[in-house]
C-alpha positions in Angstrom: 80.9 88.8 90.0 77.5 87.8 91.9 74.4 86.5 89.9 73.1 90.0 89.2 76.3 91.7 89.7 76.4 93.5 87.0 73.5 95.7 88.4 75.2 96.9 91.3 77.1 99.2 89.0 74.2 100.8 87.6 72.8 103.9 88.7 69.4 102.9 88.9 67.7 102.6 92.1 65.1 100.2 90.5 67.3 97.6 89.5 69.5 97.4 92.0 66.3 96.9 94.3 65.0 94.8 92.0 68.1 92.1 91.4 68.8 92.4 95.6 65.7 91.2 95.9 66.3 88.6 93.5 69.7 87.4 95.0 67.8 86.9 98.4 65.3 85.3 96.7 67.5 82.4 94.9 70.1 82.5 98.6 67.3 81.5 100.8 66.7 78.4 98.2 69.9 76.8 100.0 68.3 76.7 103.7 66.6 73.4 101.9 69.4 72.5 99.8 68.1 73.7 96.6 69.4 75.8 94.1 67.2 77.5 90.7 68.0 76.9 87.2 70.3 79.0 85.1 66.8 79.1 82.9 65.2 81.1 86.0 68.2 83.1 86.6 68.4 84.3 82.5 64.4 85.0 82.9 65.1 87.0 85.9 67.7 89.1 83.9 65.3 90.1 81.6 62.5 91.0 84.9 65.5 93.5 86.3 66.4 94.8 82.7 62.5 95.9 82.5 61.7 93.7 79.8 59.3 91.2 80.9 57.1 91.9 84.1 57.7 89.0 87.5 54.3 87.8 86.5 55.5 87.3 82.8 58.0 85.3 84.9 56.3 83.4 86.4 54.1 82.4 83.1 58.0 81.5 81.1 58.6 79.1 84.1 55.0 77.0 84.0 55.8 77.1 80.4 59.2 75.3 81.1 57.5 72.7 83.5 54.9 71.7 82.0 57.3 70.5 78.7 58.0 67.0 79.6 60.9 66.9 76.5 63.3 68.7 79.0 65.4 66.5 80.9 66.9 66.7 84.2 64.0 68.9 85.7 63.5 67.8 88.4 60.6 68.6 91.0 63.2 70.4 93.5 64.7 72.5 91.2 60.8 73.5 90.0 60.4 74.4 93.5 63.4 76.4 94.3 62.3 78.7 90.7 58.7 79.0 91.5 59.3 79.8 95.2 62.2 82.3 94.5 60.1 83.7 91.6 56.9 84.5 94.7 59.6 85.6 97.2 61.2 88.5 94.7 57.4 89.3 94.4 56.8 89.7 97.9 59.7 91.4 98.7 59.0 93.7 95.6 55.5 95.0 97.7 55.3 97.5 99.9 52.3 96.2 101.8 53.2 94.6 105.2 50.5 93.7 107.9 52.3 92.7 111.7 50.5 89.4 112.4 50.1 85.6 112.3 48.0 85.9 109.3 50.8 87.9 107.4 53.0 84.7 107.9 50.3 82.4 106.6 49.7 84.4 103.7 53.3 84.1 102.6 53.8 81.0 103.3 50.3 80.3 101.3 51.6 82.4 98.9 55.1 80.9 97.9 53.8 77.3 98.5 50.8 76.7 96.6 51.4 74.2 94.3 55.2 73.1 95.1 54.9 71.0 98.2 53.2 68.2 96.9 56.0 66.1 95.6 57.8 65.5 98.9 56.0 66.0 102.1 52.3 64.9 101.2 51.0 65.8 104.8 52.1 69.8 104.3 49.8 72.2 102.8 50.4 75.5 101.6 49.4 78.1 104.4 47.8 75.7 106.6 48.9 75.3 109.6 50.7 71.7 110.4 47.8 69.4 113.1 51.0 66.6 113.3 54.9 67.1 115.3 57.5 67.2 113.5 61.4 66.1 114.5 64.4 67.0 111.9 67.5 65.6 111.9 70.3 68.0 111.9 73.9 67.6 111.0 75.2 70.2 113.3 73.3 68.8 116.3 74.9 65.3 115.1 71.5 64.3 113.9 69.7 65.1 116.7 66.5 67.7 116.4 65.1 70.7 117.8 62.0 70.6 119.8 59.5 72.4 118.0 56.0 73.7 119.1 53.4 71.1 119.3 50.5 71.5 117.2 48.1 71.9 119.3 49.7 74.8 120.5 50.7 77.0 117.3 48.4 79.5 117.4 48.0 79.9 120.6 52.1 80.4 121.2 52.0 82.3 118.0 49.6 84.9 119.0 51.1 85.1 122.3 55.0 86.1 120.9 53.2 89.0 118.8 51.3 90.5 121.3 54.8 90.2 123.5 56.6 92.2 120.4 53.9 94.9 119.6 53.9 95.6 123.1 58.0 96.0 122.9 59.4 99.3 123.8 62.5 100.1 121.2 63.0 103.6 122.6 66.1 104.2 124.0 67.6 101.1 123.3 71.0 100.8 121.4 71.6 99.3 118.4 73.1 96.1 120.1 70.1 95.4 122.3 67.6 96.2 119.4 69.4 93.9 117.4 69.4 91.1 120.3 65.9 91.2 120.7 65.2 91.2 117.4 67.1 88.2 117.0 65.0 86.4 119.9 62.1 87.0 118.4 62.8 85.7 115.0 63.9 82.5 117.0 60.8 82.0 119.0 58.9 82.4 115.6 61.1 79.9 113.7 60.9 77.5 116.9 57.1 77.1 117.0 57.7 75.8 113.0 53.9 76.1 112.1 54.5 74.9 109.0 55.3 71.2 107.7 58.0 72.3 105.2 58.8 75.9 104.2 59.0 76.9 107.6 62.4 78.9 107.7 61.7 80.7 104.3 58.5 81.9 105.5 60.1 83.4 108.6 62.9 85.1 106.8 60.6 86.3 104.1 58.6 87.6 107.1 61.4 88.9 108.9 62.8 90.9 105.9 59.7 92.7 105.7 59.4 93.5 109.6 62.7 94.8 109.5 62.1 97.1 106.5 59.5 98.4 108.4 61.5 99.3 111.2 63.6 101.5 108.7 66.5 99.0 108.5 68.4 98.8 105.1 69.1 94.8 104.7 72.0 93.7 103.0 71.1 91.4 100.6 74.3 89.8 100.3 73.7 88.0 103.9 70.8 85.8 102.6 72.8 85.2 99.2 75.7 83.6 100.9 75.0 82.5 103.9 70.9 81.6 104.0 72.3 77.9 105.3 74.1 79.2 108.3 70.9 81.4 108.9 69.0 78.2 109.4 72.0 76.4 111.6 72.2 79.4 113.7 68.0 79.1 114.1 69.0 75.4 115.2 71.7 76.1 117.7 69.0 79.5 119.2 66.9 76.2 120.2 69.0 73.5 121.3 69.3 72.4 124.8 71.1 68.9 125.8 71.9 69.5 129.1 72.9 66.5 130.0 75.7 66.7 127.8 76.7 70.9 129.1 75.0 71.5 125.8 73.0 75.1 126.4 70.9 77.4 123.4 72.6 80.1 122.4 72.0 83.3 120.4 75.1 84.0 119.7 75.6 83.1 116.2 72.3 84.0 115.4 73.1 87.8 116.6 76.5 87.5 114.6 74.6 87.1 111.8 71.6 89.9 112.4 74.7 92.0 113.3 76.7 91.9 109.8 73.0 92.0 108.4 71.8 95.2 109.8 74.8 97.1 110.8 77.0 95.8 107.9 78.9 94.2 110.9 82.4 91.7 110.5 81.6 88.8 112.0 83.1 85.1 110.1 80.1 83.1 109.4 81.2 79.7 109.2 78.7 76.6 109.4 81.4 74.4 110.5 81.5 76.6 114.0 78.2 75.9 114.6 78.3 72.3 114.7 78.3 70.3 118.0 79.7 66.4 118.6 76.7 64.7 121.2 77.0 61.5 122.9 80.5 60.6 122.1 81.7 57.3 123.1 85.6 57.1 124.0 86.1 55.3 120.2 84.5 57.9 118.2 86.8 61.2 120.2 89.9 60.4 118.2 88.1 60.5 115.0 85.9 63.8 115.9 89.4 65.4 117.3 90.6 64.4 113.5 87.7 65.5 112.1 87.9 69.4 113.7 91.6 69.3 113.1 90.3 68.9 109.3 88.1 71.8 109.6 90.7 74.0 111.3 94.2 72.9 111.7 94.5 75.8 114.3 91.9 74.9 116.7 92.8 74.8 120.4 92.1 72.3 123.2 89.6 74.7 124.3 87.9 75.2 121.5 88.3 70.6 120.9 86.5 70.3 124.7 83.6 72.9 123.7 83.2 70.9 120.5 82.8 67.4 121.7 82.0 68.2 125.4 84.6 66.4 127.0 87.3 67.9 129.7 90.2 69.7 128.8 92.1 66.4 130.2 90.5 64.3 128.0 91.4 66.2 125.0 94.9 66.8 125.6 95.6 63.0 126.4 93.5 62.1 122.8 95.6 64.1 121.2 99.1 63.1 122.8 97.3 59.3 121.1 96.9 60.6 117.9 100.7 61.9 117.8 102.2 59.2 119.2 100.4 57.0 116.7 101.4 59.1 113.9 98.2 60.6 112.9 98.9 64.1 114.0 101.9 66.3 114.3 102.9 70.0 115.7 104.0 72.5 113.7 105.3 75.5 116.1 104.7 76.4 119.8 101.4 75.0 121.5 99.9 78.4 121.4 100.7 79.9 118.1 101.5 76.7 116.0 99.1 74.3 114.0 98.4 71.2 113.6 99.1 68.3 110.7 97.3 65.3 109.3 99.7 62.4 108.4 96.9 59.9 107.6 93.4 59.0 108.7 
């Protein structure tokens, strides 16, 4: 059972709406690593159940902050509640304006207050005046190139005037759902906040795509908000020097199951990419995606650590000879083994 799954059962339009909201809420908390406190998720009970309104909420959890006897709060967790705690609010209105400002408002709006303990140069709905790099484990700790600050606003204002100008009609649900995804990548690539950036834009996007009559399933941001975010990373990633191209494709698997309730297997671990490899480190990364997927193919190894097919197969005719690796069945049906590290 999910952390409101109890209200799924019910008949009641308003709770279900409600605790959906609620589970997106608390999922998106992950695409920072964080994760809310069983004390927000009781309160929130109580919200969907109609007893206590979200402001009344929000009131329990200053309450619960501002007692220094409690141990083990730390200022992350506060975060995670008070930002999911704004984000069910947000999602609970019906108002929605298409614009920069509507972005800067939420971000305003879920930040204010909780940014201050770890990143003393972001502000709540200010725009960032300083460039920003982010290591990222899937791009082997490299970073995405992100929008410099002098030119936010401009490239801002220029991707919504591209989108209200956007014709849908006639278009099929594929195409709509492929633009949609490049738009909510060029949106999350300008990062015009400091921190907070990828909540704001799926807070933002969620409301968009209510507008444009889509029914979102919550589920998506509940379980997989991290590989939302990784699938943002790999939509703006270009190393060409090692045959390393952007690609939307994991990013449209994703809009795909969230719009159209579609069955694409979201797995973080697909999304990751090995850069720079010397000839010592390849036996270790081949061991490493054996790990991950004792099934994966030579193909598959060569896309992953961009080397040739060649290379591959002769690191991993090493690796058995040397008794780290064995073959269980025929080359194109069978898996593989670890013996040792």
């Amino acid at each position: 059972m999910t952390t409101f799954g109890e209200y799924k059962k019910l008949d009641e339009p308003e709770k279900k709406k409600k605790s959906e909201n609620w589970e997106t809420a608390i999922g998106l908390q992950a695409v920072d690593g964080l994760k809310p406190s069983e004390y927000l998720i009781e309160t929130a009970k109580e919200n969907i159940d109609g007893k206590i309104s979200i402001y009344e909420v929000e009131a329990r959890l200053s309450k619960y902050y501002k007692d220094k006897s409690l141990e083990g709060a730390s200022d992350r967790t506060e975060e995670a509640d008070k930002v999911s705690i704004r984000i069910t609010e947000i999602l609970n209105e019906k108002a929605f304006s298409f614009s920069p400002e509507e972005i800067i408002m939420i971000h305003k709006k879920l930040f204010e207050g909780v940014l201050k303990s770890h990143n003393s140069k972001a502000r709540a709905g200010i725009i960032r005046d300083y460039n920003i790099s982010k290591n990222e484990w899937i791009l082997s700790g490299k970073s995405v190139y992100y929008a410099s600050a002098n030119n936010i606003v401009a490239t801002l204002n220029y991707d919504f005037e591209q989108e209200k100008k956007f014709n849908y009609n006639g278009l099929s649900k594929k195409d709509i759902i492929e633009h949609i995804t490049q738009f909510v990548s060029n949106i999350w690539q300008i990062h015009p906040f400091g921190e907070g950036n990828t909540r704001t834009i799926a807070v933002f996007a969620i409301k968009y795509l209510r507008t444009l009559g889509f029914e979102i399933n919550n589920d998506l941001f509940k379980k997989y908000s991290w590989y939302f975010r990784n699938a943002l990373v790999r939509a703006n990633y270009n190393n060409y020097k090692h045959n390393i191209y952007s690609s939307n494709e994991y990013l449209n698997h994703f809009f795909t199951n969230l719009l159209i309730n579609g069955e694409y297997e979201l797995k973080n671990r697909d999304l990751k990419i090995y850069i720079g490899n010397s000839a010592n480190n390849i036996p270790n990364n081949v061991l490493d995606l054996i790990k991950q997927d004792n099934k994966v193919t030579t193909n598959i190894l060569s896309k992953k650590l961009n080397k040739g097919s060649a290379t591959i197969k002769r690191e991993l005719r090493r690796l058995k000879e040397k008794g780290y690796i064995s073959r269980i069945g025929s080359d194109k049906t069978g898996s593989w083994k670890i013996l040792k590290n």
